[in-house]
C-alpha positions in Angstrom: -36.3 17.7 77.4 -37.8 20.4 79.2 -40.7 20.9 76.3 -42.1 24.5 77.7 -38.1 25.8 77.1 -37.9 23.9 73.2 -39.3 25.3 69.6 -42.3 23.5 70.7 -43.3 26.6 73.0 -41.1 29.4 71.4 -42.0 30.6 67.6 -45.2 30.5 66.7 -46.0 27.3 64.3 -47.8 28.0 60.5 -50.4 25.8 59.6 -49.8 23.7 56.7 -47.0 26.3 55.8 -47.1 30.1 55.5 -49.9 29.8 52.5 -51.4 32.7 50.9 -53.7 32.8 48.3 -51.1 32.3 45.7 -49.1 30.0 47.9 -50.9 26.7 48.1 -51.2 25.3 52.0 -49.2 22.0 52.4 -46.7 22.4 49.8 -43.0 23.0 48.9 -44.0 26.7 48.2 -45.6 27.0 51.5 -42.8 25.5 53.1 -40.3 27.4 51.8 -42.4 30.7 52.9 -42.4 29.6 56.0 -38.6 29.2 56.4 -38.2 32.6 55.2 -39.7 34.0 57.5 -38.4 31.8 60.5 -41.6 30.1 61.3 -41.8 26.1 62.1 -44.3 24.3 60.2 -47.1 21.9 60.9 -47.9 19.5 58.1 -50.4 16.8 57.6 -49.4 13.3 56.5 -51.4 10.5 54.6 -50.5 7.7 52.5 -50.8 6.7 48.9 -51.9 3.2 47.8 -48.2 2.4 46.8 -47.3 3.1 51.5 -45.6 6.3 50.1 -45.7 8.9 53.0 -47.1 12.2 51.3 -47.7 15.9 52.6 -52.0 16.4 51.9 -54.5 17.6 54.0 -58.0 15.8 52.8 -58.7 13.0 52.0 -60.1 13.6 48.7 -58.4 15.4 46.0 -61.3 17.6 45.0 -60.4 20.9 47.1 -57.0 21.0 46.4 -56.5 19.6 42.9 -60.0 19.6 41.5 -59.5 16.2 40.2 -62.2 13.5 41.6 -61.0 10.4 44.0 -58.7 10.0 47.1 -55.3 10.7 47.6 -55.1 6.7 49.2 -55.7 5.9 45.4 -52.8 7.4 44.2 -49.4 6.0 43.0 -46.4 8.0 44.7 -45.7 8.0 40.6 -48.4 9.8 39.9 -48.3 12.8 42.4 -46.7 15.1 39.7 -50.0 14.8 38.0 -51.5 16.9 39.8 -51.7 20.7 40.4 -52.1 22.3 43.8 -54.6 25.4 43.4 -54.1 25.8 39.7 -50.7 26.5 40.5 -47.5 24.4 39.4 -47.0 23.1 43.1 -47.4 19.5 43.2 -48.4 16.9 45.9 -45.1 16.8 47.5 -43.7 13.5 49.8 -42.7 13.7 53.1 -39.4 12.7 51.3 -39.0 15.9 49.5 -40.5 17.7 52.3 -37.5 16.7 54.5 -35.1 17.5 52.0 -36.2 21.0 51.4 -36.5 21.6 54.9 -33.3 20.5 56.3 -33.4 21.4 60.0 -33.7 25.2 58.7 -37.1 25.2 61.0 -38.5 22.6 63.1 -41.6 20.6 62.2 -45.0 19.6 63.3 -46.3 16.4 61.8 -49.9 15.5 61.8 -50.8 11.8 61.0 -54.1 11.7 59.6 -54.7 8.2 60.7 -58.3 7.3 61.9 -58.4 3.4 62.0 -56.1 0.5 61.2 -53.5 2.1 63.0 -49.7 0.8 62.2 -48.8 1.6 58.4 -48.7 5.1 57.9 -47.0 5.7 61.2 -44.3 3.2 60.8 -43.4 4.6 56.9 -43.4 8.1 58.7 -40.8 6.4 61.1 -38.5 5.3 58.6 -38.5 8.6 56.2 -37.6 10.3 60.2 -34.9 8.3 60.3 -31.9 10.1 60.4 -33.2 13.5 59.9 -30.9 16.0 61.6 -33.5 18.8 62.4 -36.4 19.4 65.1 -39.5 17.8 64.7 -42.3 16.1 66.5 -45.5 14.0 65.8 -49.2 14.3 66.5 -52.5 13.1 66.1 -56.0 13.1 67.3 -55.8 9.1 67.4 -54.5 8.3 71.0 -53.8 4.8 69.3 -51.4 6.4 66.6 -49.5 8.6 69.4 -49.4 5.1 71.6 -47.6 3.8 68.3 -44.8 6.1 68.3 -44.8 5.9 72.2 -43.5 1.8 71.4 -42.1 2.0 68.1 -40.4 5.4 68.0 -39.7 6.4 72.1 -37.4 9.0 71.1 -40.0 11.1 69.3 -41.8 13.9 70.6 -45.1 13.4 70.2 -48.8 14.8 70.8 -52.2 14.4 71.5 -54.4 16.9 69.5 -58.2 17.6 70.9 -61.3 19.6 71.4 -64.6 20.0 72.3 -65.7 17.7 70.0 -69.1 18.5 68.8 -72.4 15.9 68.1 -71.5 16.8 64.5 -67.6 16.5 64.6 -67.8 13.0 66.8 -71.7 11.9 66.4 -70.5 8.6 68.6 -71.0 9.6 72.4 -68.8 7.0 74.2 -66.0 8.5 71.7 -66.7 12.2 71.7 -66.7 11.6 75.8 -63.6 9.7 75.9 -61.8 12.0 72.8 -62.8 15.8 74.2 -61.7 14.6 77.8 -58.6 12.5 76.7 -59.1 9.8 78.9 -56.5 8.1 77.1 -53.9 9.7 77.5 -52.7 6.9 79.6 -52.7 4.4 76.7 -50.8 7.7 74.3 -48.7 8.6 77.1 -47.8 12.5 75.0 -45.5 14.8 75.4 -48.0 17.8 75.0 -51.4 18.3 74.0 -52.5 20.5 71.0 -55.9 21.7 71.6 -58.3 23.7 69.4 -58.3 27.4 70.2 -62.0 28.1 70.2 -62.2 25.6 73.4 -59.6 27.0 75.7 -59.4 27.4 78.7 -60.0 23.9 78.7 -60.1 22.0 82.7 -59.2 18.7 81.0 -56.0 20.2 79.0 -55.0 22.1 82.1 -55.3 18.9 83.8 -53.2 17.4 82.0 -49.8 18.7 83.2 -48.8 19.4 79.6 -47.7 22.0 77.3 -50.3 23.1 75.3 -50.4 24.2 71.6 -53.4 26.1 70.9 -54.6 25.8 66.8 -55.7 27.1 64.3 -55.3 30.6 65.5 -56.6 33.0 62.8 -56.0 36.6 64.3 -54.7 37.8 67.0 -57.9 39.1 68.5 -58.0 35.2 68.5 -54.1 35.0 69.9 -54.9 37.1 72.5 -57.5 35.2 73.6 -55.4 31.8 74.2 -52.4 33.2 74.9 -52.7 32.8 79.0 -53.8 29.4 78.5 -51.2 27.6 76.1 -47.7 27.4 75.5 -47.5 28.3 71.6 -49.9 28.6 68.8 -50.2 26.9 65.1 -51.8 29.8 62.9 -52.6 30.9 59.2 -53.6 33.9 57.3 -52.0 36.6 59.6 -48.6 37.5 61.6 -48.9 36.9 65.2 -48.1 39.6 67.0 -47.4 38.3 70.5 -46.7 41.3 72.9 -46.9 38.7 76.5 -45.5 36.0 77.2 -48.1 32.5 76.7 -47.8 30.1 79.4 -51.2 27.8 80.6 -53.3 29.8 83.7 
């Protein structure tokens, strides 16, 4: 697959759903906004304590729900317990998300997967199988993109990076080895999804790869990036793209 021709590098991509401030982000409400108005969606993926793959963000609960502890606590039983936003959206599964999606739009699924790599990506594996419509999979893990790479070949899949900051990475043999991505060999991706704010970026240019710029907040921002990526995740405004992106 030629990716710079695919969805990957045509509509622009909303981030964690066209939310709003009634509409919360990551949720079927979101999702359904976003298919609407003919955008894919990028969503994040964790797990509950029951290997349930679920559609949420943090890793606490407190921003979203207000309620104290971690969504890795959680039952997949008890997910309609709890309110997105103080509205009646709930924590939905990657399950439900699927369903409600239905191909309509393509997808963008972030694993949040930082160590003891394996289980969430392997129950994201089984929900994907057999879906009909467009997706692909990402992470900033190299070791979690490596895992679709073996288990899952057939999946598109990316690396996401940055200019990781001492604050953002405070380990310097990692923030060295993350913001250049010199493991891309052991990822092997399909395209690189790079934050924004860094780009132009010699090491994403480098690598030969579409690139996806995120989180793209305006389009003084949008125009910005646009010579030096392929599409653009965004939130909280309508891209209005008057060139066409491609990577200087």
């Amino acid at each position: 697959m030629d990716i710079k021709k695919s969805w990957l590098s045509k509509a622009p991509i909303a981030h964690r759903g066209l939310h709003t401030d009634q509409i919360p982000e990551n949720s079927l409400a979101s999702f359904s906004n976003a298919i609407l108005h003919g955008y894919a969606i990028e969503i994040d993926v964790r797990m509950t304590d029951d290997k349930v793959a679920v559609v949420f963000h943090d890793e606490t609960l407190k921003r979203m729900t207000n309620c104290d502890g971690y969504l890795s606590s959680l039952k997949s039983s008890e997910l309609g317990n709890y309110n997105l936003l103080k509205t009646d959206e709930k924590i939905p599964t990657l399950e439900e998300t699927l369903k409600l999606v239905d191909g309509q739009v393509p997808l963008l699924i972030e694993l949040k997967t930082f160590t003891n790599v394996g289980a969430l990506e392997q129950a994201v594996i089984d929900v994907l199988k057999g879906y009909k419509g467009d997706f692909a999979v990402q992470s900033f893990n190299p070791y979690s993109v490596a895992y679709f790479k073996n288990k899952a070949p057939g999946f598109l899949r990316g690396l996401i990076a940055m200019n990781f900051t001492k604050e953002e990475q405070p380990n310097f043999f990692k923030r060295v080895m993350l913001s250049k991505m010199k493991l891309n060999h052991i990822a092997k991706p399909d395209f690189i999804t790079f934050r924004g704010s860094d780009l132009p970026n010699k090491y994403a240019a480098k690598s030969g790869l579409p690139v996806i710029a995120f989180t793209i907040k305006s389009n003084g921002e949008l125009e910005k990036v646009i010579p030096h990526c392929n599409n653009i995740v965004f939130e909280k405004f309508v891209p209005q793209i008057t060139k066409e992106m491609g990577q200087s």
